[in-house]
Every structure is written in C-alpha cells, then in structure tokens.
PyMOL commands that place a pseudoatom at each C-alpha (Angstrom):
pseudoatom trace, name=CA, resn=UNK, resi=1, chain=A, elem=C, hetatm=0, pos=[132.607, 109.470, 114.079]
pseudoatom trace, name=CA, resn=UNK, resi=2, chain=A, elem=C, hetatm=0, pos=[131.145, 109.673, 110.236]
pseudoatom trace, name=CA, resn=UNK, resi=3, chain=A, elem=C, hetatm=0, pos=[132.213, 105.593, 110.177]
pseudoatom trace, name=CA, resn=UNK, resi=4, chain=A, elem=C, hetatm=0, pos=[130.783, 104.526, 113.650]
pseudoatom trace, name=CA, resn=UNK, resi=5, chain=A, elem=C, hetatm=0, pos=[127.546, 106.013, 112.036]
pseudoatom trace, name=CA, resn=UNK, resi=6, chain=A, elem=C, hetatm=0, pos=[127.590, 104.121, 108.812]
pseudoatom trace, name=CA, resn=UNK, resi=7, chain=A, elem=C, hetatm=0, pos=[128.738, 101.323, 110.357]
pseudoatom trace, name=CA, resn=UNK, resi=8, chain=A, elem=C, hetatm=0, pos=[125.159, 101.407, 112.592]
pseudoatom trace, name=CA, resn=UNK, resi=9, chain=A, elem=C, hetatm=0, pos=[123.855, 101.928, 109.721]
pseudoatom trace, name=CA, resn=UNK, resi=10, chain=A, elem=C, hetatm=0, pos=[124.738, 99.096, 107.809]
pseudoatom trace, name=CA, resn=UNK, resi=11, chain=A, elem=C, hetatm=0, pos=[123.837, 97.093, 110.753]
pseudoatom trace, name=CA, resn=UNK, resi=12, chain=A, elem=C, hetatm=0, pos=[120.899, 98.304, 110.952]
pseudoatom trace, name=CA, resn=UNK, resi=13, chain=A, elem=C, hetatm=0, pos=[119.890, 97.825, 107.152]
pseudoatom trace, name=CA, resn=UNK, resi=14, chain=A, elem=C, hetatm=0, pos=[121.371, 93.926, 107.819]
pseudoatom trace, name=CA, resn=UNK, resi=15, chain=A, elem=C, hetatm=0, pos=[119.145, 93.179, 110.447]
pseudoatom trace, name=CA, resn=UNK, resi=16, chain=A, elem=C, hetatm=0, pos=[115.892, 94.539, 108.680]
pseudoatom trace, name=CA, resn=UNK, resi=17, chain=A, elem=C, hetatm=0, pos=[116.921, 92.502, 105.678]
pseudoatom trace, name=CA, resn=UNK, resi=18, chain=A, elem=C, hetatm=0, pos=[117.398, 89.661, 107.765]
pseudoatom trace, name=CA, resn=UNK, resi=19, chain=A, elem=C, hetatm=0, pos=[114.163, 89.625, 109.287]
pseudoatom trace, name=CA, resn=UNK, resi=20, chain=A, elem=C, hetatm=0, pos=[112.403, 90.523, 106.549]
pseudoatom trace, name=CA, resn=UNK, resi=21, chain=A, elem=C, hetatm=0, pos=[113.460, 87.427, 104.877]
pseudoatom trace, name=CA, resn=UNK, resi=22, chain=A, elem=C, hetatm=0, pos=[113.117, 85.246, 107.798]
pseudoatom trace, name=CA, resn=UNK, resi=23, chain=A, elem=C, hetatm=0, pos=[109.195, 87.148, 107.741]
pseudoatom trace, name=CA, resn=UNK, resi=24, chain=A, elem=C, hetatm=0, pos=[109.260, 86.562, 104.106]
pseudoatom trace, name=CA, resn=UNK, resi=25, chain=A, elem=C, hetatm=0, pos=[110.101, 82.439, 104.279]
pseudoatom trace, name=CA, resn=UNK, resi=26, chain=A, elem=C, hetatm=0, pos=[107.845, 82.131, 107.532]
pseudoatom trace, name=CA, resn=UNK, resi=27, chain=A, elem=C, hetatm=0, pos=[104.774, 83.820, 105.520]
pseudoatom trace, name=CA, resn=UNK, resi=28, chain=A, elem=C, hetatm=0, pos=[105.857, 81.578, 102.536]
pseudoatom trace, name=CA, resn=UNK, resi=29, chain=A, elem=C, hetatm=0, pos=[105.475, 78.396, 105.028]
pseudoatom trace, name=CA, resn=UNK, resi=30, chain=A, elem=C, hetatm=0, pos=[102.181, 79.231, 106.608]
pseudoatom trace, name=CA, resn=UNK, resi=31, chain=A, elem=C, hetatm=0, pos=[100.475, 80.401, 103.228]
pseudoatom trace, name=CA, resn=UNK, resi=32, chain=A, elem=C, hetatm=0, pos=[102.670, 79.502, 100.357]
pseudoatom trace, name=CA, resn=UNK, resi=33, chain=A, elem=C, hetatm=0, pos=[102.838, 82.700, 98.114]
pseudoatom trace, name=CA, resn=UNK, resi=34, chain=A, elem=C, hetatm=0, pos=[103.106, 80.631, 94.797]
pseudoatom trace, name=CA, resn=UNK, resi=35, chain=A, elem=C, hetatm=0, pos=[99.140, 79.126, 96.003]
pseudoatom trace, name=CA, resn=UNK, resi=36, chain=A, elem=C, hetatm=0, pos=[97.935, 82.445, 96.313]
pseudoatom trace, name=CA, resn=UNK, resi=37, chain=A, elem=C, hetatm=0, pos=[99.309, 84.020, 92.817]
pseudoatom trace, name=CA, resn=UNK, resi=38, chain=A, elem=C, hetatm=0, pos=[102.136, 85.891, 93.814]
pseudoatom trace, name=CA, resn=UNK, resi=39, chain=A, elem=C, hetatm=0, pos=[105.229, 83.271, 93.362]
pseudoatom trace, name=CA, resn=UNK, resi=40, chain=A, elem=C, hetatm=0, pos=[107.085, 86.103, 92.504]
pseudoatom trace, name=CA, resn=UNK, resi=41, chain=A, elem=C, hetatm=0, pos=[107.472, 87.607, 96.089]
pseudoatom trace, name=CA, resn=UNK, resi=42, chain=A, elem=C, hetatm=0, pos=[109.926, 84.852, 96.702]
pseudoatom trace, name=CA, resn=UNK, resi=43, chain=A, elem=C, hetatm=0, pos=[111.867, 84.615, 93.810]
pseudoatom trace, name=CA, resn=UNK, resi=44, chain=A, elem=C, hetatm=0, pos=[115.249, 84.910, 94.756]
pseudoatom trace, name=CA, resn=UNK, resi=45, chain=A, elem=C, hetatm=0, pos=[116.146, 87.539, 91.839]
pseudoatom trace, name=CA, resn=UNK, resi=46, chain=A, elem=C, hetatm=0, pos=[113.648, 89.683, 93.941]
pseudoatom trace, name=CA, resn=UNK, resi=47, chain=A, elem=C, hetatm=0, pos=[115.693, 89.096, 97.401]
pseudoatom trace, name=CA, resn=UNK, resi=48, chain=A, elem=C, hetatm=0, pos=[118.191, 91.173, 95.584]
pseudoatom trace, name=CA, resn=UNK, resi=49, chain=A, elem=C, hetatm=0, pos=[115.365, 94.562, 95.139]
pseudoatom trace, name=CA, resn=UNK, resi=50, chain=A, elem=C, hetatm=0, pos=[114.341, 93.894, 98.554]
pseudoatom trace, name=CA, resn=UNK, resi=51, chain=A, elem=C, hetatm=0, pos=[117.734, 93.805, 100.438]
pseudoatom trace, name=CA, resn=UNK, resi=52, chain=A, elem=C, hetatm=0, pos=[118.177, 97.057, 98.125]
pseudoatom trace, name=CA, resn=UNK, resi=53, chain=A, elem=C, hetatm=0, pos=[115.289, 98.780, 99.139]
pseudoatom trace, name=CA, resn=UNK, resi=54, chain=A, elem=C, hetatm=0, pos=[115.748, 98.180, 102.568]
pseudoatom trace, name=CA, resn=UNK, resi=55, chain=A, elem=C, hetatm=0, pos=[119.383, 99.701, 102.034]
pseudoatom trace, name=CA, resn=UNK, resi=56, chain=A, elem=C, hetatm=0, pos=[117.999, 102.860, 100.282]
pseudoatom trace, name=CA, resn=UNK, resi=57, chain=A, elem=C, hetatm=0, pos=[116.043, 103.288, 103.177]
pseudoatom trace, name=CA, resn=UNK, resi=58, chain=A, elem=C, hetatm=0, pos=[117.815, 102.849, 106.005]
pseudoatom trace, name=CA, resn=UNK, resi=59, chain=A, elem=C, hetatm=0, pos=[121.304, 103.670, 105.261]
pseudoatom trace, name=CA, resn=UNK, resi=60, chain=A, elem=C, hetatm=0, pos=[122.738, 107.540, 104.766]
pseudoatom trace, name=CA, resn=UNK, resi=61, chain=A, elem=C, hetatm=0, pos=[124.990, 106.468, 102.222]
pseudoatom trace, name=CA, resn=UNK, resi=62, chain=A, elem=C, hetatm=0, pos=[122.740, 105.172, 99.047]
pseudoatom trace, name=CA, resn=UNK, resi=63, chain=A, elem=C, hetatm=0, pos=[125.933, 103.904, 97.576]
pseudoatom trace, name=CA, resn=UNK, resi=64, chain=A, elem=C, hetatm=0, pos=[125.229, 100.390, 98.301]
pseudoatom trace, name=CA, resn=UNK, resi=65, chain=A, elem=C, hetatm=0, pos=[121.708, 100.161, 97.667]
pseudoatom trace, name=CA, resn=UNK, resi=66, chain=A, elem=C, hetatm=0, pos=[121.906, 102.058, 94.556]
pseudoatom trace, name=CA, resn=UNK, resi=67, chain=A, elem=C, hetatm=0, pos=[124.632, 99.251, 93.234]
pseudoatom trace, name=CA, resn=UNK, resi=68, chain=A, elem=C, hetatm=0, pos=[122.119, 96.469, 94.336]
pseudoatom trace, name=CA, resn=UNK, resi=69, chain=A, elem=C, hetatm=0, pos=[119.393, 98.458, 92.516]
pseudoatom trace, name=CA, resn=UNK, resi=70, chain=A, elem=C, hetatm=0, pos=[122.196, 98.264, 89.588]
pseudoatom trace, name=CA, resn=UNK, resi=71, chain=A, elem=C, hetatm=0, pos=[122.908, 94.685, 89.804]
pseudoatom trace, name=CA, resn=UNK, resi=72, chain=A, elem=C, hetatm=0, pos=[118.966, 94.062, 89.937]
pseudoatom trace, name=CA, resn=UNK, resi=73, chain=A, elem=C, hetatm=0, pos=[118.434, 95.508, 87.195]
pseudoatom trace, name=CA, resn=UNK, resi=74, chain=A, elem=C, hetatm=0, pos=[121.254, 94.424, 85.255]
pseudoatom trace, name=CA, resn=UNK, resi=75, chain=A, elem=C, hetatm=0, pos=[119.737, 90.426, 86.554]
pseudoatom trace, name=CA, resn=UNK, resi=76, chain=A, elem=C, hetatm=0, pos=[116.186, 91.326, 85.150]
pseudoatom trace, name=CA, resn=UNK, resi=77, chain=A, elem=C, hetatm=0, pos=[117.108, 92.754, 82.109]
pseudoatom trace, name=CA, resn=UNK, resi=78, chain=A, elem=C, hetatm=0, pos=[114.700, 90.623, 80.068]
pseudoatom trace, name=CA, resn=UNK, resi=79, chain=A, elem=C, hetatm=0, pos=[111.645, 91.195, 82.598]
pseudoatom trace, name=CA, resn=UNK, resi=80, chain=A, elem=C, hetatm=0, pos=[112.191, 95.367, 82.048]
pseudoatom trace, name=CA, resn=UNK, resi=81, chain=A, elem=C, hetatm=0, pos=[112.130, 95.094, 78.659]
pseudoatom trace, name=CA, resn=UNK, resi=82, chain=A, elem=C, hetatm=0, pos=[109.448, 92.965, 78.647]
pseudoatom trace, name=CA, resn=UNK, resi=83, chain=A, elem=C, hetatm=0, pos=[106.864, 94.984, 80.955]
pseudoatom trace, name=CA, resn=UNK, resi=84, chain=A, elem=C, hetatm=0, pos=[108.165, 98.216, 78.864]
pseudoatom trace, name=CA, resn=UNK, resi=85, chain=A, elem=C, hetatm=0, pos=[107.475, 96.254, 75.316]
pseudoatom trace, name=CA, resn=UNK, resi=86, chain=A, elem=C, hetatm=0, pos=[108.130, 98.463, 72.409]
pseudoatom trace, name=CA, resn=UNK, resi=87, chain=A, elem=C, hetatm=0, pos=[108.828, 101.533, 74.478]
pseudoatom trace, name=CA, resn=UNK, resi=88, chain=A, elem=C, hetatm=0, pos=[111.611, 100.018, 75.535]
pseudoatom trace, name=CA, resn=UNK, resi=89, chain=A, elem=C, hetatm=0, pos=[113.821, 100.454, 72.592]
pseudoatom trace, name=CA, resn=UNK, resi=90, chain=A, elem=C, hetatm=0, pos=[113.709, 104.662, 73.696]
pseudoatom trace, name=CA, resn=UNK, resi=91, chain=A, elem=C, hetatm=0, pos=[112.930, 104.291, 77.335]
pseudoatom trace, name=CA, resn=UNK, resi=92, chain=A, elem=C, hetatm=0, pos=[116.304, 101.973, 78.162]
pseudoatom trace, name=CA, resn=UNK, resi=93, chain=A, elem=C, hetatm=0, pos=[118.910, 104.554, 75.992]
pseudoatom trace, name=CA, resn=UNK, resi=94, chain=A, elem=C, hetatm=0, pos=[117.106, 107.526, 77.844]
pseudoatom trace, name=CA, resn=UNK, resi=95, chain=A, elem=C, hetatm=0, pos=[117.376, 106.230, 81.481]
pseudoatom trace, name=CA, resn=UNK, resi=96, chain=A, elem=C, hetatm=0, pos=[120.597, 104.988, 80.661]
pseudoatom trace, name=CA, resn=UNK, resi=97, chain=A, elem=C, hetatm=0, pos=[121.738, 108.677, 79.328]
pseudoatom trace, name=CA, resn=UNK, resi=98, chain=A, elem=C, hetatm=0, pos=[119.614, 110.066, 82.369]
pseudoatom trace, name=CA, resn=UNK, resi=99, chain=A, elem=C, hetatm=0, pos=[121.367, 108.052, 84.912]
pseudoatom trace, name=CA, resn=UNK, resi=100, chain=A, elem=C, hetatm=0, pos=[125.096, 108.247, 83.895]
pseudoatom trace, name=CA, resn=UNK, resi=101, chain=A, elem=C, hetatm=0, pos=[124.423, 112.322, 83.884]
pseudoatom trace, name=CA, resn=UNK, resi=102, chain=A, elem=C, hetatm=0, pos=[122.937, 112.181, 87.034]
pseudoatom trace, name=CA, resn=UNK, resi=103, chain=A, elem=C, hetatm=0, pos=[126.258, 110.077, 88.198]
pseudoatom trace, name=CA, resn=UNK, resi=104, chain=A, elem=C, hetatm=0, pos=[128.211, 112.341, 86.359]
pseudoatom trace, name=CA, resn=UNK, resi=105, chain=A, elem=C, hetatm=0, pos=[126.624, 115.468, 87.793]
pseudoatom trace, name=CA, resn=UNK, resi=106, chain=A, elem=C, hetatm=0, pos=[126.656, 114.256, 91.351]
pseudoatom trace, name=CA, resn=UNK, resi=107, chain=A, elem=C, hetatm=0, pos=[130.526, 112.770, 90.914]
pseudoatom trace, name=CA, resn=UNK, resi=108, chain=A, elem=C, hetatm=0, pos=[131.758, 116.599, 90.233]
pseudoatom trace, name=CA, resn=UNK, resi=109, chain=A, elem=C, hetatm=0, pos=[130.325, 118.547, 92.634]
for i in range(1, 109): cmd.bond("trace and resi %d" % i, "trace and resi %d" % (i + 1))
show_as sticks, trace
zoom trace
C-alpha cells in the first residue's frame, strides 16, 4: 500500500511540474519575462529548483526533491558563491558540515 501511495505521489508532483512549466512558457509567450527584468524565471538551470520545489512539496518522501535541490545547487555553484561574496568562504564548509550531519543523523536512526 506504502508504494501505491508514493507512486500517486510522484504523479502528482509530475503533473504540477508539468503544468507549471507549460504556465511558465505560456506566461513567457504572452509577456516575455526577459522584457520585464526577470529573464531568470526561465532559465532552464532554474527548471531544475522548480521541479524540486514542487517535489518537496507534494511528495511524502523528500528523497527526490532533496537530490534535485542537490544537483541545483551543485549546477549553480558559482551564482551561491557569488550572492554570499566573502561569507562564502565560512558559510559553504558550515552548511556543508551542517548538512552531511543532518544526513548522517537522520541515516542512523
């Protein structure tokens, strides 16, 4: 029963996603984002965040949208540290210690 459930789920999550980008290149057609200063909403690195927030949200399991999270991340490297500037060089060790305890902590109990 526990797999019929996440299997809704993820069904679920893929529709939203799907319609959110269909919203998302509609919108784009009628007012084009980039004219109005906000290219960014469709940058494709950002259909990646969007897919996993939508995941986060919707889904029981967070396994999957915390990966995409992961992978975004990972992908925007360069725009993180640049938006942190010079607090990056503690910030990034920190959440990286942070977040592999957290993993750690929630992987043995």
């Amino acid at each position: 029963m526990a797999t019929a459930n996440n299997n809704r789920d993820t069904y679920k999550a893929t529709a939203v996603t799907l319609m959110v980008f269909g919203a998302l290149y509609l919108l784009d057609k009628l007012v084009h984002f980039s004219s109005l200063g906000l290219p960014w909403v469709m940058n494709k690195d950002n259909f990646l965040l969007y897919t996993a927030v939508i995941f986060l949200l919707l889904k029981r399991d967070k396994s999957v949208g915390l990966v995409l999270i992961g992978l975004w991340l990972v992908l925007n490297f360069g725009l993180i540290t640049a938006l942190l500037g010079t607090m990056s060089a503690y910030l990034l060790p920190a959440a990286l210690l942070l977040v592999g305890a957290l993993l750690y902590f929630i992987s043995t109990r």
